[in-house]
N, CA, C and O atoms as CSV, one atom per row, in Angstrom:
chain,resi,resn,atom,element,x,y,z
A,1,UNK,N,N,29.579,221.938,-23.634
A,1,UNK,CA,C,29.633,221.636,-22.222
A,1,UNK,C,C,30.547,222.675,-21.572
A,1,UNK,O,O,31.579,222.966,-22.176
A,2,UNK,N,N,30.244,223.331,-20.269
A,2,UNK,CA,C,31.234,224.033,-19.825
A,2,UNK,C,C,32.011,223.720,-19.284
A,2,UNK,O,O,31.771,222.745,-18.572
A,3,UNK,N,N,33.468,224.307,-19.232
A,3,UNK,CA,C,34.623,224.055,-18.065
A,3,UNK,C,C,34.429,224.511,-17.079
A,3,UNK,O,O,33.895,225.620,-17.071
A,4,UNK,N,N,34.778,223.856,-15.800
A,4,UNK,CA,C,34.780,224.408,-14.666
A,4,UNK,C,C,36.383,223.918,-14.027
A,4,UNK,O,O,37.073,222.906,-14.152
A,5,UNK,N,N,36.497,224.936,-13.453
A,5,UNK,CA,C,38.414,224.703,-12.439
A,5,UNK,C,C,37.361,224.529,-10.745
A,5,UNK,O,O,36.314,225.038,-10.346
A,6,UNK,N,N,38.379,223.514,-10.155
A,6,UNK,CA,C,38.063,223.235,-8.999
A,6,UNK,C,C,39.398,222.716,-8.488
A,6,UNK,O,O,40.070,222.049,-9.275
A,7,UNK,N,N,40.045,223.030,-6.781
A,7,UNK,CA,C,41.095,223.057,-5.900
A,7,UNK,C,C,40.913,221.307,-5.493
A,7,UNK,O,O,39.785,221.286,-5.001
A,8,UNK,N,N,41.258,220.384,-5.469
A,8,UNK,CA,C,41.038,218.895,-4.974
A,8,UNK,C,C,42.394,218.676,-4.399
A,8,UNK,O,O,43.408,218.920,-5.052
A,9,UNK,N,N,42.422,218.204,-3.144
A,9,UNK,CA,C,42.941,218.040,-1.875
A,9,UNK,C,C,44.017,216.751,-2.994
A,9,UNK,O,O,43.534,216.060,-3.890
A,10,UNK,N,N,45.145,216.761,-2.668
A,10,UNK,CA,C,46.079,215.582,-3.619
A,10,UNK,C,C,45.498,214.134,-2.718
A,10,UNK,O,O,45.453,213.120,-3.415
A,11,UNK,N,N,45.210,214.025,-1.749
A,11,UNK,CA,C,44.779,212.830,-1.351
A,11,UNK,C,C,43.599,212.461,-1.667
A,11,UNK,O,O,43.400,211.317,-1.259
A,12,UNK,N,N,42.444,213.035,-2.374
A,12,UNK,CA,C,41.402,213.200,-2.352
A,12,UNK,C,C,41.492,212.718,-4.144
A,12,UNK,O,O,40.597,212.026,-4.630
A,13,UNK,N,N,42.323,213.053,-4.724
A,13,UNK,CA,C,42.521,212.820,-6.125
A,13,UNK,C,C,43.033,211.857,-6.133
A,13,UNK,O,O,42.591,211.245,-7.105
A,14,UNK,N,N,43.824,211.212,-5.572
A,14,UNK,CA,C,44.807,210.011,-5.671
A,14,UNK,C,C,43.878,208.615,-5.414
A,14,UNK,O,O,44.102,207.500,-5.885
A,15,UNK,N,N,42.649,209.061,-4.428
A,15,UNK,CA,C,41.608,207.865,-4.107
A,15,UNK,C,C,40.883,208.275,-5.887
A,15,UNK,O,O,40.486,207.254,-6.450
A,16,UNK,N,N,40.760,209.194,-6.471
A,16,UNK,CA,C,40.321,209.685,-7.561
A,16,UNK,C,C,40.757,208.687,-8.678
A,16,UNK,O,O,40.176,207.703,-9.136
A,17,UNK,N,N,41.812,209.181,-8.934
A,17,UNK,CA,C,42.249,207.919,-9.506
A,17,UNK,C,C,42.416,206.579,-9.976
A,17,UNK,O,O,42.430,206.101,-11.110
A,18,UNK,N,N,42.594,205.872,-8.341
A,18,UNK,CA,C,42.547,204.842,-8.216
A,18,UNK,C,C,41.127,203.656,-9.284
A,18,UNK,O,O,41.034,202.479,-9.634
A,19,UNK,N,N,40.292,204.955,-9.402
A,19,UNK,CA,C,38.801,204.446,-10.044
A,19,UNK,C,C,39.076,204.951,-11.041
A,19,UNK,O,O,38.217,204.544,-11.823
A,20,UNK,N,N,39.756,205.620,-11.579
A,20,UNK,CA,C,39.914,206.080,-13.523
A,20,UNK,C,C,40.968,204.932,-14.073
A,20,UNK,O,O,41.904,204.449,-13.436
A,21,UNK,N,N,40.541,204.604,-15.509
A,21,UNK,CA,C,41.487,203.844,-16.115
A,21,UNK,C,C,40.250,203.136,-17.177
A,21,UNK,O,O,39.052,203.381,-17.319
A,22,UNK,N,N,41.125,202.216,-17.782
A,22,UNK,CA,C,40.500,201.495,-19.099
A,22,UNK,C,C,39.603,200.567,-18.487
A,22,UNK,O,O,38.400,200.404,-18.695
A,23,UNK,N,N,40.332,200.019,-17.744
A,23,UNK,CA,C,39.964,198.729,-17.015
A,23,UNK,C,C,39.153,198.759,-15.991
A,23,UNK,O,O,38.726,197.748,-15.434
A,24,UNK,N,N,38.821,200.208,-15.592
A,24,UNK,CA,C,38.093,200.659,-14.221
A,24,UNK,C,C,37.060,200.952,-14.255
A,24,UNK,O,O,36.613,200.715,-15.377
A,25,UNK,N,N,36.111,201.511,-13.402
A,25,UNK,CA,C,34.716,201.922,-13.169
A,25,UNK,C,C,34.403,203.538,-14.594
A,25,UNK,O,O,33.608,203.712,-15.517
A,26,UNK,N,N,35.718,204.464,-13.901
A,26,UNK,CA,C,35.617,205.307,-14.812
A,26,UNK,C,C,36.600,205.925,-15.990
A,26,UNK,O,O,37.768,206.206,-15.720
A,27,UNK,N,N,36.191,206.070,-16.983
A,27,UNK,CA,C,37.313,206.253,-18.610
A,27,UNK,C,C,38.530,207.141,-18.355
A,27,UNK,O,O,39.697,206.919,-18.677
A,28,UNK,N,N,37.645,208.966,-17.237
A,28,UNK,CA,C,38.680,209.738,-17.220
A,28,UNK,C,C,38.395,210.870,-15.773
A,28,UNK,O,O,37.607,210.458,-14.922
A,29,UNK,N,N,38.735,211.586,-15.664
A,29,UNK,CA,C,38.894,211.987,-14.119
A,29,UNK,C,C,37.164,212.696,-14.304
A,29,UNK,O,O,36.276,212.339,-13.529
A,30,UNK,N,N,36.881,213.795,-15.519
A,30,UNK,CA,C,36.108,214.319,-15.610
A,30,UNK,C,C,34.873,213.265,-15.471
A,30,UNK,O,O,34.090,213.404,-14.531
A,31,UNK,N,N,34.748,212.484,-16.168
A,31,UNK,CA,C,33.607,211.034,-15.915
A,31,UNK,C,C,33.510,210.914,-14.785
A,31,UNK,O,O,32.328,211.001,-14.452
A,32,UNK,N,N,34.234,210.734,-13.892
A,32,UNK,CA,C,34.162,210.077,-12.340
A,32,UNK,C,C,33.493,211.387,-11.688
A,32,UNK,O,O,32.403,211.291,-11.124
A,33,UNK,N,N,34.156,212.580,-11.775
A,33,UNK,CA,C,33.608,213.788,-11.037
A,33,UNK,C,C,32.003,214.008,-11.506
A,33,UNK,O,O,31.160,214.171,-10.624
A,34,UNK,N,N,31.607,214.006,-12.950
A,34,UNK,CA,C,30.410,213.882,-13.385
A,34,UNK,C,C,29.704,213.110,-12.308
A,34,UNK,O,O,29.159,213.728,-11.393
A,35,UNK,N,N,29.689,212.349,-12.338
A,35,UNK,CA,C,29.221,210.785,-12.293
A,35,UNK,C,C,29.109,210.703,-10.528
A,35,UNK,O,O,28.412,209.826,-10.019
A,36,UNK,N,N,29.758,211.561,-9.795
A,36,UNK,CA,C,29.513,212.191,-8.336
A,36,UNK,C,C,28.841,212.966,-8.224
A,36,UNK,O,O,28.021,212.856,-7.313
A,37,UNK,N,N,28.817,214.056,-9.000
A,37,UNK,CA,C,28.157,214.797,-8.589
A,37,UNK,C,C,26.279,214.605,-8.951
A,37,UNK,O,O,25.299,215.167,-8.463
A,38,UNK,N,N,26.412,213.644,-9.920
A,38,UNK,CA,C,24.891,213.561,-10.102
A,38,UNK,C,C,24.023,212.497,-9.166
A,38,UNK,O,O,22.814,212.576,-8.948
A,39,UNK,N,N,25.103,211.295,-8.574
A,39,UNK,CA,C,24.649,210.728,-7.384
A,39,UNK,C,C,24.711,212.074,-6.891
A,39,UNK,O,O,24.091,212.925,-7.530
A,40,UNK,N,N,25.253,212.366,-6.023
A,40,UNK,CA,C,25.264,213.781,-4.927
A,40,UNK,C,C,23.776,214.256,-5.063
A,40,UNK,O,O,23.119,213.616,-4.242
A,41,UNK,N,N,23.255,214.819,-5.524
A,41,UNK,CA,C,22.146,215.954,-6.159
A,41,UNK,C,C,21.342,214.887,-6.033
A,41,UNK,O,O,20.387,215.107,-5.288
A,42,UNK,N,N,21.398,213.512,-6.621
A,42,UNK,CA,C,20.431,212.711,-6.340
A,42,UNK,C,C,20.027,212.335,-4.690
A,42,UNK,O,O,18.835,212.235,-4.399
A,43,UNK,N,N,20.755,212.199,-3.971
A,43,UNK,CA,C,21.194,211.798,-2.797
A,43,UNK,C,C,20.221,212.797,-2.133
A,43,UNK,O,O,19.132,212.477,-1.659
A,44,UNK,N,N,20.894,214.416,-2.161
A,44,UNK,CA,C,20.105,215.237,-1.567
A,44,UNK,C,C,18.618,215.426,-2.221
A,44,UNK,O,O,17.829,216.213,-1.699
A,45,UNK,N,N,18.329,214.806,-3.180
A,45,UNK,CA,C,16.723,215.531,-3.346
A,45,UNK,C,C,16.140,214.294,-2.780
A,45,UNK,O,O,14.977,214.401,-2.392
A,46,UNK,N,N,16.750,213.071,-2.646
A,46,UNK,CA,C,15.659,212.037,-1.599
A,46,UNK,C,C,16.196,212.515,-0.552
A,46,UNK,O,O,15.623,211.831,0.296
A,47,UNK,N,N,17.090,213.400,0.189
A,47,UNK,CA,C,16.852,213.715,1.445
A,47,UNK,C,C,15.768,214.806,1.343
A,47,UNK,O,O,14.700,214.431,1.827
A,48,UNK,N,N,15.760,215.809,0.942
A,48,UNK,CA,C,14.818,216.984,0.709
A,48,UNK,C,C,13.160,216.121,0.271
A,48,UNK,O,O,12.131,216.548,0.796
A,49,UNK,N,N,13.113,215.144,-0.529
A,49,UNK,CA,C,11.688,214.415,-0.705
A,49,UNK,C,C,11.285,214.257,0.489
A,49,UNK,O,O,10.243,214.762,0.906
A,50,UNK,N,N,12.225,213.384,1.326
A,50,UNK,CA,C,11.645,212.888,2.900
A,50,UNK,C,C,11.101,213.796,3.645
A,50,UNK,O,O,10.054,213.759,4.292
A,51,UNK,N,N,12.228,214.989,3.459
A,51,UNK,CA,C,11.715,216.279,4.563
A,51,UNK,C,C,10.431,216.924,4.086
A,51,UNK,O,O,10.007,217.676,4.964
A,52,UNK,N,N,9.816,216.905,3.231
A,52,UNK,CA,C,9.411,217.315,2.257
A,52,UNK,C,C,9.628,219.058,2.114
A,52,UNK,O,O,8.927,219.976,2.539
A,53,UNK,N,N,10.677,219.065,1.470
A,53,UNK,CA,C,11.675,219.916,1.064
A,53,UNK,C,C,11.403,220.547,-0.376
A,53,UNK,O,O,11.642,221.655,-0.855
A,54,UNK,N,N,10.828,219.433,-0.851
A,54,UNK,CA,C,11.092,219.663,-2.271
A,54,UNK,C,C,10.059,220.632,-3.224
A,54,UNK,O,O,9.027,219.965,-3.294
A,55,UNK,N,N,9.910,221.562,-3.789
A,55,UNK,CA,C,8.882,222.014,-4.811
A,55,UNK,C,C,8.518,221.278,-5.720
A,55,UNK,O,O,9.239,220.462,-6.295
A,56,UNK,N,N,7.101,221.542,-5.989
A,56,UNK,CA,C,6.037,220.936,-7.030
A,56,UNK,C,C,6.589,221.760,-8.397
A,56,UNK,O,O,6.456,222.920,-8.787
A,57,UNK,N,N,7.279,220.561,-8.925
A,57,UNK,CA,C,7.767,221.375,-10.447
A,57,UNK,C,C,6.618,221.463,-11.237
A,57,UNK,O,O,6.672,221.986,-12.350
């Protein structure tokens, strides 16, 4: 899997947080960021479906 470095605003991490833990939604910071960004991408290709945006794979 690759590493990637990314700049996150300290307030922006701290709501980050708040959702990482044992007991929480997500195990570890990297999980939660995963786990955004693939809603995200999902998000935009049903916006791009609607528009019909999208290419015939």
């Amino acid at each position: 899997m690759t590493k990637i470095s990314v700049e996150v605003p300290d307030e922006l991490l701290a709501d980050l947080d708040e959702h990482v833990g044992e007991t929480k939604k997500f195990v570890n910071r990297s999980d939660a960021i995963r786990a955004s960004i693939r809603k995200t991408l999902d998000l935009l290709d049903d916006i791009d479906e609607r528009h019909g945006r999208l290419e015939d794979e």
